[in-house]
N, CA and C of each residue as an Amber inpcrd file, in Angstrom:
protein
   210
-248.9290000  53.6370000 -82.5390000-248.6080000  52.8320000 -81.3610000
-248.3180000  51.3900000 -81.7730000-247.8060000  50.8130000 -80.9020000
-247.4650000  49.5610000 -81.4040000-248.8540000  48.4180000 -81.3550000
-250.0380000  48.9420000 -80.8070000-251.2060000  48.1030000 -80.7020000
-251.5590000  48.0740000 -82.4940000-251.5080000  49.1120000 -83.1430000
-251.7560000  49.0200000 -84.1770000-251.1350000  47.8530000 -85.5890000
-249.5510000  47.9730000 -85.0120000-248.6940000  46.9420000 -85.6370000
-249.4760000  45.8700000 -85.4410000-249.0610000  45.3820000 -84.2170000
-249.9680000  44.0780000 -84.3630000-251.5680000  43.8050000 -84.5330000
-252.5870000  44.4160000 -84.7320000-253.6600000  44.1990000 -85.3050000
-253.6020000  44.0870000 -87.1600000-252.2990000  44.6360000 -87.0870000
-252.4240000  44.7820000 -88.9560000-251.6900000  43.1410000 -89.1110000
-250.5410000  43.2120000 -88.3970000-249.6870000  41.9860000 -88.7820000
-250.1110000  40.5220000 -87.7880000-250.8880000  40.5220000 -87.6070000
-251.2100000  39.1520000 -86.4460000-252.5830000  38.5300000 -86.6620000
-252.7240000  37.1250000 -86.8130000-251.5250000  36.6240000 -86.0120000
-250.5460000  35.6270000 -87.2710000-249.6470000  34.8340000 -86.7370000
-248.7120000  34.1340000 -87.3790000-248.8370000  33.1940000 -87.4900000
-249.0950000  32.0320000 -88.5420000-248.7620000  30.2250000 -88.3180000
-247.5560000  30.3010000 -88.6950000-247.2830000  29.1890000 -87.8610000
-245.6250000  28.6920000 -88.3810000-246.1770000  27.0860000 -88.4940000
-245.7010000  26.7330000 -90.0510000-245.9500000  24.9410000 -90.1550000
-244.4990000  24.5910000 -89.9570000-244.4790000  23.3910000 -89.3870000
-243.1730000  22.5890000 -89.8860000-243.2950000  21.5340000 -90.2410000
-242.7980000  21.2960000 -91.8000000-242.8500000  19.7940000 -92.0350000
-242.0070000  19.1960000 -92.7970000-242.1960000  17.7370000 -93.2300000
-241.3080000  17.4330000 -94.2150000-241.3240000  18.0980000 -95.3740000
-239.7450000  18.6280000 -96.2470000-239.5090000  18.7180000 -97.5750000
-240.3860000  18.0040000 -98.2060000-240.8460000  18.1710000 -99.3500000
-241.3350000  17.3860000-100.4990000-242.7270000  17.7150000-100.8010000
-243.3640000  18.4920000 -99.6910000-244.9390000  19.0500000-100.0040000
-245.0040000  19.8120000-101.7010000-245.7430000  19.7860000-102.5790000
-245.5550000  20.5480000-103.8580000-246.0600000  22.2290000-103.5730000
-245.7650000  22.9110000-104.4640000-246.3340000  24.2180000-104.4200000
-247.8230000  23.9570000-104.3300000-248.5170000  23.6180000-105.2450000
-250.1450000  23.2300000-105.1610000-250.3430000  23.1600000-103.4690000
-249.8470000  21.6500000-103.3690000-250.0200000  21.2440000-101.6610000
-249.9010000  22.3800000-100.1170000-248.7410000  23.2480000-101.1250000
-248.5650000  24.5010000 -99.9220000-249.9000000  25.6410000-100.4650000
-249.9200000  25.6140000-101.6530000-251.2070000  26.7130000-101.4530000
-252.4650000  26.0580000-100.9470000-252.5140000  25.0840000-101.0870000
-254.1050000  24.5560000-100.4800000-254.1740000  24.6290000 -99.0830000
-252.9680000  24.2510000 -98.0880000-252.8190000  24.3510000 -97.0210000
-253.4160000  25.4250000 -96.4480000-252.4840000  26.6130000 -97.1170000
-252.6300000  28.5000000 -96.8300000-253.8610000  28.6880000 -97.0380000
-254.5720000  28.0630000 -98.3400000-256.2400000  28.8530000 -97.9920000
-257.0130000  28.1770000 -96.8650000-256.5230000  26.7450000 -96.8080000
-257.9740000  26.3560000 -95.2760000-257.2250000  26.6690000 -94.4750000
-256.1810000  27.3320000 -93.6440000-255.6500000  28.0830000 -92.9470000
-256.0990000  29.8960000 -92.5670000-256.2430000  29.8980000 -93.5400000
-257.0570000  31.3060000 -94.2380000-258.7450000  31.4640000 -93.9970000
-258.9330000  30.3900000 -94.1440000-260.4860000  30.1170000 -94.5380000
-260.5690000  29.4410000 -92.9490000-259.8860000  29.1350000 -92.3800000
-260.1070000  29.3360000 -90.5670000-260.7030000  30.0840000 -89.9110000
-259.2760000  30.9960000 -90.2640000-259.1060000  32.1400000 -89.2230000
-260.2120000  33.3970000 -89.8670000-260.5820000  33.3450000 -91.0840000
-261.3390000  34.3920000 -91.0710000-262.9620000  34.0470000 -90.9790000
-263.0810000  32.5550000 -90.7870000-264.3840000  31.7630000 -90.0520000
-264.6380000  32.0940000 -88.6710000-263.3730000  33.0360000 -88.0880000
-263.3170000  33.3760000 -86.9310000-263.0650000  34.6800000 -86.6150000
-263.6010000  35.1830000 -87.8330000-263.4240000  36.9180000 -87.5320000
-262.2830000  37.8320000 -87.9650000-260.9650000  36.7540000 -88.0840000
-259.7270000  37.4000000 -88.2520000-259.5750000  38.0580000 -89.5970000
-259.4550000  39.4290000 -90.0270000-259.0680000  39.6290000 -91.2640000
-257.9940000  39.1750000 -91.6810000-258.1220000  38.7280000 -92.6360000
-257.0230000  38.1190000 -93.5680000-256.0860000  38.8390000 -94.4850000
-255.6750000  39.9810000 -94.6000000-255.0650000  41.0090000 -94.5080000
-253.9870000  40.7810000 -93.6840000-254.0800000  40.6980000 -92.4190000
-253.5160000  40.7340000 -91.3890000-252.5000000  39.5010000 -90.5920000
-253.0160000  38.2020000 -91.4870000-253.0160000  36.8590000 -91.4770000
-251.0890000  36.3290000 -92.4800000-250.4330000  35.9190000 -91.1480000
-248.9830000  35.9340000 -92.2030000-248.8390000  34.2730000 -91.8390000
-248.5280000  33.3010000 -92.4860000-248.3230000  31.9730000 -92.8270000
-247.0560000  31.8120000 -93.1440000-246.2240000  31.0900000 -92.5950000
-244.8190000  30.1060000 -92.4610000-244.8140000  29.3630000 -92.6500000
-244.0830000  28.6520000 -94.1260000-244.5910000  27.2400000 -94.1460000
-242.2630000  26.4960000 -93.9750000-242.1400000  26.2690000 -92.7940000
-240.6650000  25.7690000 -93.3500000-240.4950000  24.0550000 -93.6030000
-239.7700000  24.1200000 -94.7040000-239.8450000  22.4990000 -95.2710000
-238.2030000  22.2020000 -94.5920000-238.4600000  21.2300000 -94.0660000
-237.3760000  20.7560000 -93.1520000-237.2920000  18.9140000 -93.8410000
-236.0250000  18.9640000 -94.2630000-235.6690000  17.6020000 -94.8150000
-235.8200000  16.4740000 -93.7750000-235.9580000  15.4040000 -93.9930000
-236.2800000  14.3200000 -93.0970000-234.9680000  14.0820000 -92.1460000
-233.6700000  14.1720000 -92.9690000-232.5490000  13.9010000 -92.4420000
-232.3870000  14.6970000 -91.4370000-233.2120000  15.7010000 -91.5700000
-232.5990000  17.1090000 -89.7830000-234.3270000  16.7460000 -88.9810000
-234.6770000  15.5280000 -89.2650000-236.1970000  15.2000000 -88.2470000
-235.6170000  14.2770000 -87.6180000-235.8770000  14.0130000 -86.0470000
-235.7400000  13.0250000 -85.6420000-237.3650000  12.6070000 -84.7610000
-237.6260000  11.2970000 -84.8350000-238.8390000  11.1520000 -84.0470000
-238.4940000   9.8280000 -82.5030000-238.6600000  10.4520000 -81.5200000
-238.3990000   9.5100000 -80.6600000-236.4800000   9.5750000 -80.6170000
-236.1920000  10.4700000 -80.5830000-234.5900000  10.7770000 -80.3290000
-233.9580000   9.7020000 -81.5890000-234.1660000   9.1290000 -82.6680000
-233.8730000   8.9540000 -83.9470000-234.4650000   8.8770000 -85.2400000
-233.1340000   9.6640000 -86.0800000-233.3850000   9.7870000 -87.6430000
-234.1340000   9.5190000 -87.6460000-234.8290000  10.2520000 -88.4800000
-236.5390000   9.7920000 -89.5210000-235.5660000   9.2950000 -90.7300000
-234.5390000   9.8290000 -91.3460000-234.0200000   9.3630000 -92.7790000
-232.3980000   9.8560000 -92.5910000-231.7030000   8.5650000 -92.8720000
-229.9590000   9.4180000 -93.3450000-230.1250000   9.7860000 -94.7860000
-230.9670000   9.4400000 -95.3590000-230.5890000   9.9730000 -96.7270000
-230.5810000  11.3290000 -97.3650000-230.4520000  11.9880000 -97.5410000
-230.6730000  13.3310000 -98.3480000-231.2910000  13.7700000 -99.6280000
């Protein structure tokens, strides 16, 4: 049944942030993310993490550019 799908695959973070985080920086994130949700019962198995790095130039804060540069 489909109740089953989602107990195996759920639930989802989605991060969004600036480009430039290092690999290190993204795994440390994922474990106290990890180390949350299973502070809360959630198996971690089940636990899927999104991390999308979005360049400054496609951020805007307050309806302008964070950066023209690239």
């Amino acid at each position: 049944t489909n109740h089953h799908y989602y107990s195996v695959y759920m639930p989802v973070v989605t991060i969004e942030t600036w480009k430039g985080k290092s690999v290190e920086q993204k795994a440390k994130l994922m474990e106290g993310i990890k180390k949350a949700f299973v502070d809360i019962g959630v198996n971690p198995a089940g636990l899927t993490i999104i991390i999308h790095d979005i360049p400054r130039y496609n951020w805007a804060k307050g309806g302008e550019q964070v950066s023209s540069e690239e």
